[in-house]
N, C-alpha and C positions, 0 to 999 in steps of 0.2 A: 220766750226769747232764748237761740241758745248762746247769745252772750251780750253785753250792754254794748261793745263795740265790738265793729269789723275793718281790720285792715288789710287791706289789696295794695300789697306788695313790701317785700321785706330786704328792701334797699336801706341805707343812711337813713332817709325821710319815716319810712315805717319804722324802724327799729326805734327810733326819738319817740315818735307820737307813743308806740304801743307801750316804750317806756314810762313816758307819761302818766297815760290812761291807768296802768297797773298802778304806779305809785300813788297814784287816786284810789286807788281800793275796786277799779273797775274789772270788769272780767272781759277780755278780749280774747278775738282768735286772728290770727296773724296768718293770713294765706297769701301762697305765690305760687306761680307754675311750676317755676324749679324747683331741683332735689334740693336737701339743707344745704350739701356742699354751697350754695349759690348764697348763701345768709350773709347778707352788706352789701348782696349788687354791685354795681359799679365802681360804688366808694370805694370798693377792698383792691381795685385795680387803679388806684388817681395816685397821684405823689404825694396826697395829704397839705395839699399847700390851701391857705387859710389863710382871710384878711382881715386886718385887724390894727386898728387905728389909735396911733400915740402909744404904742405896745413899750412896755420895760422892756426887750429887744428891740423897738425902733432906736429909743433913746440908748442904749449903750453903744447901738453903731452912728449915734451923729445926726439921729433925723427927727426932725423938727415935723411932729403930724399933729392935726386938728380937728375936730367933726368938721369945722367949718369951710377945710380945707378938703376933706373926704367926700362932703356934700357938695363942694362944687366941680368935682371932679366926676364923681357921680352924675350930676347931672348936666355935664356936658360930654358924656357918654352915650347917657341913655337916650339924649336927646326929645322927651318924650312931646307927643306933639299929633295926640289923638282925645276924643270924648273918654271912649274905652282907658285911657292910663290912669285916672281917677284912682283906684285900688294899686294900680303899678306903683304910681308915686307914693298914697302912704307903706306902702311894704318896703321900698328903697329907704327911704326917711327913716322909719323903723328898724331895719336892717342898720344901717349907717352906725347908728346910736347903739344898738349891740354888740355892734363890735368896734367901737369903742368906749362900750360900758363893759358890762357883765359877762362876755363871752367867754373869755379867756380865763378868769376867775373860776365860772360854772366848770367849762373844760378841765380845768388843773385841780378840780377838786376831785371829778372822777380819775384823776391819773393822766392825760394830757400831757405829753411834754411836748416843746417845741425845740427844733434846731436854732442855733443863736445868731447866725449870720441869716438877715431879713434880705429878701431876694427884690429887683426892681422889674417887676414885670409888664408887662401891654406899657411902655412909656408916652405910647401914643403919637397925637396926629399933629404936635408941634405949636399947637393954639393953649394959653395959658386957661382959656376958660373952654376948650375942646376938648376931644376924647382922651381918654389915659391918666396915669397916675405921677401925678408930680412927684412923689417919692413913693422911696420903695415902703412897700406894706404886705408883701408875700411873704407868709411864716409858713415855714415848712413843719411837717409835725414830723418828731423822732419816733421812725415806725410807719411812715407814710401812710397809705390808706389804711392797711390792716390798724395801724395804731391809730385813727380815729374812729373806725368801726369798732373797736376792743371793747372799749367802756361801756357802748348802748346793747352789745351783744351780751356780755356782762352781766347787766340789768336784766336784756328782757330773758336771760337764762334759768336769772336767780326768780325771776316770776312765774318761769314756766314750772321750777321745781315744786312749786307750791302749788299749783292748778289758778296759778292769776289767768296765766298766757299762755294760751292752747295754738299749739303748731300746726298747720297744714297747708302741708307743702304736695306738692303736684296738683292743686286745685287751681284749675285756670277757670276765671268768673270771666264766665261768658253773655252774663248781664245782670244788671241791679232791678230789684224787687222793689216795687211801688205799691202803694194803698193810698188812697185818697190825699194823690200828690206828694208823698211822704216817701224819700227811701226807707226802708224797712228791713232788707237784705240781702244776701247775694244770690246766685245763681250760676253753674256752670257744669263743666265736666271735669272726673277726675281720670291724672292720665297716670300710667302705668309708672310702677318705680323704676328711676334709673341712678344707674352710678357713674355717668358720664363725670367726667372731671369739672371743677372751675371753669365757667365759661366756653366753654364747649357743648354742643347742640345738644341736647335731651330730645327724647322720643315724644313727637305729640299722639300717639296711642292713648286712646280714650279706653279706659277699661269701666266707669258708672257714670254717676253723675251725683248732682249735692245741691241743697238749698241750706244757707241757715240766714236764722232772722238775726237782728239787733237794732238797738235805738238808731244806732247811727252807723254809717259806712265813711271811714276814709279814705280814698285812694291816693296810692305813694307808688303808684309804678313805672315812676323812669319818663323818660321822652322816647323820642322816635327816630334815633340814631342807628340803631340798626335796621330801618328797614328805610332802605333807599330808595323802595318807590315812593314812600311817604315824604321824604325829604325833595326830590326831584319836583314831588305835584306841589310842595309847600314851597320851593326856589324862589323868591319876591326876583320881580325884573330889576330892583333896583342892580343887583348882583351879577347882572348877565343870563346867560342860562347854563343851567346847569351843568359839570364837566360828565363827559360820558362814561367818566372810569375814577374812582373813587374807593378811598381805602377807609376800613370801617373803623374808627374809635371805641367801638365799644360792642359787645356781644349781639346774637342775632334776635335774643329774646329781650332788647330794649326797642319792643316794635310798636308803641305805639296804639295799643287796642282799644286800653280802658278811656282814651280817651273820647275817642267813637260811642262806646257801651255808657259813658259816664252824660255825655252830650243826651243819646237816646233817652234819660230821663229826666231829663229836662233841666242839664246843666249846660252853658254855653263855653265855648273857649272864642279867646280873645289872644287878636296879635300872632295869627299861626304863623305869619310869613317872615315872623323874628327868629333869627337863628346864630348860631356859634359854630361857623367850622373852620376847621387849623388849613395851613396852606404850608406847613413843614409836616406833612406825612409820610413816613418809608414804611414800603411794604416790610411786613414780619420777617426778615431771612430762619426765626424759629418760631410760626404761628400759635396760638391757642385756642381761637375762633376762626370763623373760616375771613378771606379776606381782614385779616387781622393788621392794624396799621398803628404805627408808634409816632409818637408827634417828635419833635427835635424842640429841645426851649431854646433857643440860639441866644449865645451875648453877641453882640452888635457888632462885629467886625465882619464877617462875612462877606461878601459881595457878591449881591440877589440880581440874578440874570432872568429873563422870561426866558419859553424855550427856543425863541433862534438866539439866545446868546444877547439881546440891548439889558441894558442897564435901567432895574427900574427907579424910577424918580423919588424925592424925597417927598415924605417922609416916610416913605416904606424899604423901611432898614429892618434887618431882623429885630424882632420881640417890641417892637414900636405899635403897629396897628393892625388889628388881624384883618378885620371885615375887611378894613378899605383897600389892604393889599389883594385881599381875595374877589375886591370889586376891580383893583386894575388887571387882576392878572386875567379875569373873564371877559374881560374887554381887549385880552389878543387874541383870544381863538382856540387855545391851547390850554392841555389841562394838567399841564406839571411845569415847573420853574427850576433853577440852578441857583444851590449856595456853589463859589467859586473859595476855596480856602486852602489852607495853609495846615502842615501838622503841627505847629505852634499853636492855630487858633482851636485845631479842635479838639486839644489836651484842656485848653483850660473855657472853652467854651460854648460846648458840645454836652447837653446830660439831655437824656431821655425821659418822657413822663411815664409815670407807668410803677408802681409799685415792684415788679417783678424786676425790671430796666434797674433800681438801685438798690442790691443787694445792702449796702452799708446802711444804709439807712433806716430798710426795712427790715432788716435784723440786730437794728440799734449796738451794730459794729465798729466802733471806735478805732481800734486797727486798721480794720480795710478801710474807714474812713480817712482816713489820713494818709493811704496810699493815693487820694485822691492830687493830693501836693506835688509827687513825686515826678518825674518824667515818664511820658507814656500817657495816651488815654485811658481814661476808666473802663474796666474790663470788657462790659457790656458795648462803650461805645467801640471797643475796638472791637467786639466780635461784629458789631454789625457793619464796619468799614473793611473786616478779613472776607464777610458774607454774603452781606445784603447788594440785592442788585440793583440799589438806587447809586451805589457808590463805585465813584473813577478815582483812584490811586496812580500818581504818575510822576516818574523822574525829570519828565520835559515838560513843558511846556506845549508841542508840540503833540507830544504824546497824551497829553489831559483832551485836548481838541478832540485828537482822532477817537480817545476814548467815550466822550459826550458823546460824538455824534454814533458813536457804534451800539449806542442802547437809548437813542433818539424815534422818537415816534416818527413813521414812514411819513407820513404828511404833513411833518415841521421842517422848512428850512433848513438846511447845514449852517451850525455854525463857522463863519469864516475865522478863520486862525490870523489871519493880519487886524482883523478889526477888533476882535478882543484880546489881542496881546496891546494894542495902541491903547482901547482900553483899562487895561489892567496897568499897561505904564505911566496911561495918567495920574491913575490912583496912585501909586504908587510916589508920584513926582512931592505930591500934595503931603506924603509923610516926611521926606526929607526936610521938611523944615518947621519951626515952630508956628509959623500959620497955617491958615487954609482956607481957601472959598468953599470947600467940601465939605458938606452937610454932615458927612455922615463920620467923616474923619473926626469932626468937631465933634459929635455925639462920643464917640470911643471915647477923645478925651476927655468927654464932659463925665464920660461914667466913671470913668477910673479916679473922677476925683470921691466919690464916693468909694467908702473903706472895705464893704462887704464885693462891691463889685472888683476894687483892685487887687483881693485877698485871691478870692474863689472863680472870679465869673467872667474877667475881660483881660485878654492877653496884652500884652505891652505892643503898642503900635509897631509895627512891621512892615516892608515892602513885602505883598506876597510874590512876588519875584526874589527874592533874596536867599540862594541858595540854605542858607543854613536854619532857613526858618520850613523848610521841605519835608517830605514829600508836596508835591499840589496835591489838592483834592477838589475834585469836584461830587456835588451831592445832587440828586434828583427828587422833585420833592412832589408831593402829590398831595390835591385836598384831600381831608381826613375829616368824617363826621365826626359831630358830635355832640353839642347841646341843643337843646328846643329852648329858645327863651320865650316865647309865647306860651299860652296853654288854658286850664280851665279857670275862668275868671272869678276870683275868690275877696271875698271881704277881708278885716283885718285878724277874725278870726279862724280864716279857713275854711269859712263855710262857703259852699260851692253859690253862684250866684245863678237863676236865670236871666231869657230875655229880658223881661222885666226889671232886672237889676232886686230883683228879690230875692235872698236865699232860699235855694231846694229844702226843705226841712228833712232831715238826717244826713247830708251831705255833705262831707268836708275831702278838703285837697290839700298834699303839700308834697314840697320837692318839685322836678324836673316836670312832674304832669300838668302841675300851678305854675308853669315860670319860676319857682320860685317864689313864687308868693303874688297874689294877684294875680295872675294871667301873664306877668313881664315884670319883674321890677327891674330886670336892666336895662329897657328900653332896647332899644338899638344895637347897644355895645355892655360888652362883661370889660370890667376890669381885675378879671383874675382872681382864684381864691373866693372868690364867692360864688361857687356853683355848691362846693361840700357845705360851706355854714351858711346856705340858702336851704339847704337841706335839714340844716340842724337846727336851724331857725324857724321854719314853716314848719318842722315837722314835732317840735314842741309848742307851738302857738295852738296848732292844731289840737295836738293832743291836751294840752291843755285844757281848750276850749270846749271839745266832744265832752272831754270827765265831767264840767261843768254840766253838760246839760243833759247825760242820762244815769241810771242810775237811782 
């Protein structure tokens, strides 16, 4: 053997497991297509945001959280409501309880810090036992993704210096080795050294090829978010169909292979047609992958237009419900929508996902942190409102119209300028006074009773007509790929399952390739923060598990 374990792929999920495995005494080799530069995958690109139930942050900002209350919010999420979620449900369950046990503890012992104001994210679909999070549970980590990749890279560093954890990088496995129903090891080509930057395309020049054996194999490589034909043939009807122009969340090399190569021997995936894509995407005004798209986390004031300009219905308010929004807006025809705002709202309402998007945070900048209070948007969002061509800047009224409509797709309607200013004066009626029949006016004020959102996240109600709350802005927004919640159907310890519901013997899964664990533990709907510590969760279960049984 030339090592007891093999991992395929050295994202988040790999980096855990292979930590793992070595702290077991095992001897593994840690292979990916990409150069090192690429070592955390996707993680090293997320905001670090992470869920986490009854936190000593939950409680110093005022909230009152519970598994009991975690678990049913989970599961009227996930909805789960197939034979196949059998393994979905216990990994949710299981999940659930980690992080409201152990999670946070584990993390802050390697170094872990979190930001202290808890964020209130997906709030959901307005049903107390439906989708979304009755409170907030988004912990941002100080350092954002780089700072939860730090620790496991850390690790599996300090293992490589000693000959635990052997690197090999440009080795794309191009298929798993079998013997009498057994994985046994990999197989593939090696492709040529590049120095292409972070996230940016590498050379698939093949310069040999490579076989090595080991007890077990586990695959950590990503979902299938960058390859959009794989995302288009996965589209469920429930969704509509698919938009014809779409902006990509994540690198071109989260394409989706092993899971194909992992199937071929005789591992099954389960739930393909489960997914997570954002519906506030703006193209990159400064890209790093090709078709490169940054999500907006929006706080709630906003006013979501489709693209001729109607007002969409409650409960699809900003940062409320992803899927269901992204089911009405494929049910007009058209494949990008309009936030309608204010420069008040998008000073204090406006941050972008993306580790690179918040310099303060990711370079655990207390200064520039606290520029974030001042007047003015944060730097990034104003370069992409000085840039990006999703965004209309306008002293009128009149003038935001003509601007919409002059970066409007040729076969969408004109929006009429009498109907959405009658529109927007409606809304607007509904702030002047301390009531409101309006859903969403009602939301603004419901959130600003909470401390973290009235500090950091939701502007003080405003007529967006009211000169001094100005410039208007209008934003363009486009779906944005980005997670697989389906994938290879896995038991509670990661081992890969067949038809049969039999584990493959040497096969194990974790991270975005496993749903997360099982094949889906979110069922239907993510509630935020748990795509990274799905990763950190399956991808120690995992590793766990392998050390247990080779060796």
């Amino acid at each position: 053997m030339d090592a007891d374990a093999v991992v395929v792929g050295a994202g988040l999920a790999g980096l855990v497991a292979a930590a793992e495995l070595a702290d077991a005494g095992r001897r593994v080799l840690l292979l990916d297509q990409e150069p090192e530069q690429n070592l955390g995958g996707q993680a090293f690109w997320s905001l670090g945001g992470l869920f986490l139930v009854d936190s000593p942050e939950q409680r110093r900002m005022g909230v009152k959280d519970s598994v009991e209350l975690a678990l049913q919010d989970w599961a009227g999420s996930a909805q789960f409501d197939r034979p196949e979620d059998h393994w979905p449900r216990q990994w949710a369950t299981a999940y659930v309880h980690f992080a409201a046990g152990e999670k946070r503890a584990w993390l802050r012992q390697m170094g872990h810090r979190i930001f202290p104001v808890v964020g209130w994210a997906e709030r959901g679909d307005g049903r107390a036992d439906g989708h979304g999070n009755s409170v907030p549970r988004f912990h941002i980590t100080w350092g954002t993704g780089p700072g939860v990749v730090a620790p496991f890279e850390r690790r599996v560093r300090e293992h490589a210096a000693t000959g635990r954890i052997r690197f090999c990088f440009r080795h794309r496995v191009d298929g798993l080795v079998t013997s009498g129903g057994a994985v046994t090891g990999v197989r593939g080509a090696l492709l040529e050294p590049s120095d292409a930057a972070r996230g940016t395309a590498s050379s698939r020049t093949e310069v040999g090829t490579f076989e090595h054996s080991a007890q077990a194999v586990l695959v950590t490589s990503g979902g299938i978010g960058g390859n959009h034909d794989l995302v288009r043939a996965a589209w469920p009807e429930r969704l509509g169909t698919p938009p014809r122009r779409m902006v990509a969340g994540v690198p071109a090399h989260v394409d989706g292979r092993m899971i194909a190569i992992s199937t071929a021997a005789g591992g099954t995936v389960v739930n393909p047609d489960r997914m997570w894509h954002y519906v506030e995407g703006l193209r990159n005004w400064d890209p790093i992958w090709d078709n490169h798209g940054i999500r907006i986390l929006p706080g709630p004031s906003s006013l979501w237009l489709d693209a001729a300009g109607h007002r969409l219905p409650a409960p699809f308010f900003p940062g409320f419900d992803t899927l269901g929004t992204l089911r009405h807006l494929r049910s007009t025809g058209y494949d990008y929508s309009w936030f309608v705002l204010t420069q008040k709202i998008i000073e204090k309402e406006f941050a972008l996902s993306g580790s690179e998007q918040n310099p303060d945070l990711t370079g655990k900048d207390v200064r520039l942190l606290l520029s974030r209070v001042r007047p003015g948007a944060p730097g990034p969002v104003e370069a992409f409102k000085q840039h990006g061509e999703d965004f209309v800047v306008a002293g009128s009224f009149a003038d935001l119209v003509r601007g919409m409509n002059a970066i409007a797709d040729p076969d969408v309607p004109a929006i009429d300028e009498a109907a959405l200013r009658a529109l927007v004066e409606g809304r607007d009626r509904e702030i002047a006074n301390a009531f409101s029949k309006d859903a969403q006016v009602t939301a603004i004020r419901g959130a600003r009773a909470y401390r973290g959102d009235r500090l950091v996240r939701v502007a003080t109600p405003h007529r967006l007509l009211d000169p001094k709350a100005g410039p208007l802005i209008a934003v363009r927004l486009n779906v944005l790929t980005r997670k697989t919640l389906g994938g290879l159907h896995t038991d509670l310890d990661g081992r890969v399952l067949g038809a049969d519901g039999i584990p493959v013997p040497g096969l194990y899964a974790a991270g975005e390739v496993s749903g997360f664990g099982g094949g889906g533990m979110h069922g239907y709907n993510a509630l935020e923060g748990t795509f990274l510590g799905g990763c950190l969760f399956s991808g120690r279960t995992a590793g766990r598990a392998a050390a247990a049984q080779v060796g």
